[in-house]
N, C-alpha and C positions, 0 to 999 in steps of 0.2 A: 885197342882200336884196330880195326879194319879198314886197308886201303882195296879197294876192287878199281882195277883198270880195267876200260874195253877198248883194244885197238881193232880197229878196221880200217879195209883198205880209203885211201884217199875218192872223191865222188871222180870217175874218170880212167882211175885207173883197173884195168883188166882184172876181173877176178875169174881166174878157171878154176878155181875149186868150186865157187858158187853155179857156175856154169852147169860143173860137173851134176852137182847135185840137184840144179833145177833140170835137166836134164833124166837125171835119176826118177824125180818127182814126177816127171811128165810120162814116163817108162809105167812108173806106178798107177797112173789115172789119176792124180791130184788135180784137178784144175782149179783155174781163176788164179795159178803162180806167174805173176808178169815176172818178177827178178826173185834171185837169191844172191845174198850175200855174205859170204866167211869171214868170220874176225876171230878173236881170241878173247880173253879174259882171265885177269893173270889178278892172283887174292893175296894179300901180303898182311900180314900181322907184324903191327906196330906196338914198343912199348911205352912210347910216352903219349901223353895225352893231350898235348899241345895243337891246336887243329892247323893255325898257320903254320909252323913247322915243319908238323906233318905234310901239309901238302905241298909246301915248297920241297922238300924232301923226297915225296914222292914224285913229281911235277919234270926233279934232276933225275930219279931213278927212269925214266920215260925219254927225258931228252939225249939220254946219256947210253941207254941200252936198251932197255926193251919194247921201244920202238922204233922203228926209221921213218924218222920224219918227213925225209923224204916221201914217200909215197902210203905213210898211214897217218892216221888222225887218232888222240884217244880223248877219253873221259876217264875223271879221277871222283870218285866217291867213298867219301868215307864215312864208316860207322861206328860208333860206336858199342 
């Protein structure tokens, strides 16, 4: 089983990487970009196959390290 996280930043909080990059876009001629926004996506291979488990499992791996709650938000998906 596959856990896929996406954190991104909290609604609110300052993104200048996204900045950076609409910015970049705007540089390029893309238009009709009102925002961009930067996050991450972190893929984790799980061995058992338990799904509640897993996702409390995962759920701790999130509260605990790989994201700051503080100022992100994530989503936990898994797959089979």
């Amino acid at each position: 089983m596959k856990a896929i996280i996406n954190i991104s930043l909290k609604a609110g909080v300052l993104d200048s990487q996204g900045k950076a990059v609409h910015h970049a876009l705007d540089s390029l001629h893309f238009n009709g970009i009102e925002d961009v926004r930067v996050g991450k996506q972190i893929v984790i291979k799980i061995t058992h196959n338990d799904e509640v488990k897993a996702k409390e499992e995962v759920t701790q791996m999130c509260e605990d390290l790989l994201a700051n709650t503080v100022i992100e938000d994530y989503e936990i998906e898994l797959v089979k």
